[in-house]
C-alpha positions as CSV (number, residue, x, y, z in Angstrom):
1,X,0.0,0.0,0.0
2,X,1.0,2.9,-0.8
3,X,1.4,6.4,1.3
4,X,-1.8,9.0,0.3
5,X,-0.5,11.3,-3.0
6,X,2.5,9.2,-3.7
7,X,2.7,7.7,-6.9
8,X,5.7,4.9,-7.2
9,X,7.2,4.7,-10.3
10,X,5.1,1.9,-12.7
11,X,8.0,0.0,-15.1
12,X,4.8,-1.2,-17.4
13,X,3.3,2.0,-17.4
14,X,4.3,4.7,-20.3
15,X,4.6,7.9,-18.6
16,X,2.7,11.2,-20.5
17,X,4.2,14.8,-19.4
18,X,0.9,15.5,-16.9
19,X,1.5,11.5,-15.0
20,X,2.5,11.9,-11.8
21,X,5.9,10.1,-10.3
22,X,6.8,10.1,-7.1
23,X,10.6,9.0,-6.6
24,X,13.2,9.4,-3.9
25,X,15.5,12.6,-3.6
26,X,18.0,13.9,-1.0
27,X,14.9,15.8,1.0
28,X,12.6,13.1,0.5
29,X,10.2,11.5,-1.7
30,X,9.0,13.8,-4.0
31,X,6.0,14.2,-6.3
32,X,6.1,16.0,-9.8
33,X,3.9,16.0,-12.9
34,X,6.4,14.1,-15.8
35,X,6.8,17.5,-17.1
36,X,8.4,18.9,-14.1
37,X,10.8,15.9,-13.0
38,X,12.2,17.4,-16.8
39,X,13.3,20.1,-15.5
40,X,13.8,19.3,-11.9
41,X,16.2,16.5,-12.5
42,X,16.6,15.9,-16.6
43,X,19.8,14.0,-16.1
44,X,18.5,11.3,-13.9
45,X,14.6,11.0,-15.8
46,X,17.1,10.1,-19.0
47,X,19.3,7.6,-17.4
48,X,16.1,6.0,-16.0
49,X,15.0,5.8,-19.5
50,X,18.1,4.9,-21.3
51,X,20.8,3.2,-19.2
52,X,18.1,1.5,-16.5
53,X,15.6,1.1,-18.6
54,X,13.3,1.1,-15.7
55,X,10.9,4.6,-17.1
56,X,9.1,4.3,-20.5
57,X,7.8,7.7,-21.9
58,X,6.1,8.8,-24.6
59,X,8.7,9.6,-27.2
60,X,6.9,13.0,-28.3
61,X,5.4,14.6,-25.4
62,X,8.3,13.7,-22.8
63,X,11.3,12.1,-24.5
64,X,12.0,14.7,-27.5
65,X,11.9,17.9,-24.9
66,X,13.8,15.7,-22.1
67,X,17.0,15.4,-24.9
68,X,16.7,19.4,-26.2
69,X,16.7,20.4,-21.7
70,X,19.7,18.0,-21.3
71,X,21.8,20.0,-23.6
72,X,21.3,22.7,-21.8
73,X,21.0,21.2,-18.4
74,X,24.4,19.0,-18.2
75,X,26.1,19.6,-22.3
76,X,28.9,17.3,-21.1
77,X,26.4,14.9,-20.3
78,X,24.2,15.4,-23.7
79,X,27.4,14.6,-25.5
80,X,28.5,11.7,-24.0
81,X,24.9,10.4,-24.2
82,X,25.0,11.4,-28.0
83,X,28.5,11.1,-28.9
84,X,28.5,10.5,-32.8
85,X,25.1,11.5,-33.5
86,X,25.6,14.8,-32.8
87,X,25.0,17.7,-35.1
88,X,28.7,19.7,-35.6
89,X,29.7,22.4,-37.8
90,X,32.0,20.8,-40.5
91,X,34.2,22.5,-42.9
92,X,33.1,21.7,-46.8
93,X,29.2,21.5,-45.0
94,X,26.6,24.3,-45.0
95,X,25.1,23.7,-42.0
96,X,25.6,21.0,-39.5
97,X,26.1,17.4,-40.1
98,X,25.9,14.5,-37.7
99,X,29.7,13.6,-36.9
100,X,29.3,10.0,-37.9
101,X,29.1,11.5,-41.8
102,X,32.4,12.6,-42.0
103,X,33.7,9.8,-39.1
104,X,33.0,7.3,-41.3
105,X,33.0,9.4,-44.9
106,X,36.1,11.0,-44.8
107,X,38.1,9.2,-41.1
108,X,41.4,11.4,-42.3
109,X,39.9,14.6,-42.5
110,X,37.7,14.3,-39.5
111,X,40.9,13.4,-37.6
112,X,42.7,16.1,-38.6
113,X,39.5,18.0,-37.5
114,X,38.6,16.5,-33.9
115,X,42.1,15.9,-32.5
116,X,44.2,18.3,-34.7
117,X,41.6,21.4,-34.8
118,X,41.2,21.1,-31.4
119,X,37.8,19.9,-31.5
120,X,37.9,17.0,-29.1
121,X,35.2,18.6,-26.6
122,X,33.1,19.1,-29.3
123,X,32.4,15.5,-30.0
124,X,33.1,12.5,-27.2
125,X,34.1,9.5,-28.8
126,X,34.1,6.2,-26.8
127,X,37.5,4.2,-26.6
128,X,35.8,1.6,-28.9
129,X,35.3,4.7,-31.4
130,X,38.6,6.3,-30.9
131,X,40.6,2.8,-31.7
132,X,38.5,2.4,-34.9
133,X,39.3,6.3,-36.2
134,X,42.7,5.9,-35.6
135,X,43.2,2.6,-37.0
136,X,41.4,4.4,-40.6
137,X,43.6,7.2,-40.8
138,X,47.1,5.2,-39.6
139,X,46.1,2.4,-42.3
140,X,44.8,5.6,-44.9
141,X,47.6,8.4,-44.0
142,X,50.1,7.0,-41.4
143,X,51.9,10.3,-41.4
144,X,48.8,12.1,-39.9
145,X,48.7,10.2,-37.0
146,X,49.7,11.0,-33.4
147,X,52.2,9.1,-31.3
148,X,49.9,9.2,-28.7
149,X,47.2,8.2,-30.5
150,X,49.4,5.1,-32.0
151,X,50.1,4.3,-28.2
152,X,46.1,3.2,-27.8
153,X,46.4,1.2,-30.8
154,X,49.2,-0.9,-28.9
């Protein structure tokens, strides 16, 4: 049974932005409309849906808002959840491109702009993505590549 006006999360349930959800926080439980625990905690209602698996949402009325407040709310966060399909200003592209185009399009050149542009905050690449970039560009222009780099390939 339940306390009066709390409302324990439901795994089989698929939240809408008005449901309310009670969960725990440092003062207590709390209750908030769906719409609210976005911007009162967006970080954790995304890892609950993503890495836990233990919220479903509806994809248009709480997921799609949820992802445009985490790039604001934690950006370090947004682009580690992201990594390469986020949108990035590329030269030789009019207006931004996801970074798996040119990752896997044209590996030298987005090399040469991620690590040697100074662009590595821009994009987070996982180890597993890293080793498979620099294993492109030291097969495709061994020159290019950085000792450093060549030391993770080891």
């Amino acid at each position: 049974m339940t306390p009066e006006g709390q409302y324990p999360l439901d795994p089989e349930k698929i939240y809408f932005s008005m449901d309310e959800l009670t969960l725990d926080t440092e003062e207590g439980p709390k209750t908030l409309r769906m719409g609210a625990w976005l911007n009162y905690d967006p970080v954790r209602i995304h890892r609950m849906i993503v890495r836990d698996k233990t919220l479903q949402v509806d994809t248009m009325e709480v997921l799609n808002p949820l992802v445009s407040k985490l790039r604001r709310a934690d950006p370090d966060y947004y682009k580690k959840f992201m990594g390469l399909r986020l949108v990035i200003d590329y030269p030789g592209y009019s207006s931004g491109i996801l970074a798996k185009i040119p990752f896997e399009n044209d590996p030298v050149g987005f090399y040469k702009w991620w690590r040697k542009g100074k662009h590595e905050e821009k994009v987070y690449l996982s180890l597993g993505n890293q080793v498979i970039l620099f294993q492109k560009v030291a097969m495709m222009d061994p020159k290019m590549i950085l000792k450093k780099d060549l030391e993770i390939l080891k």
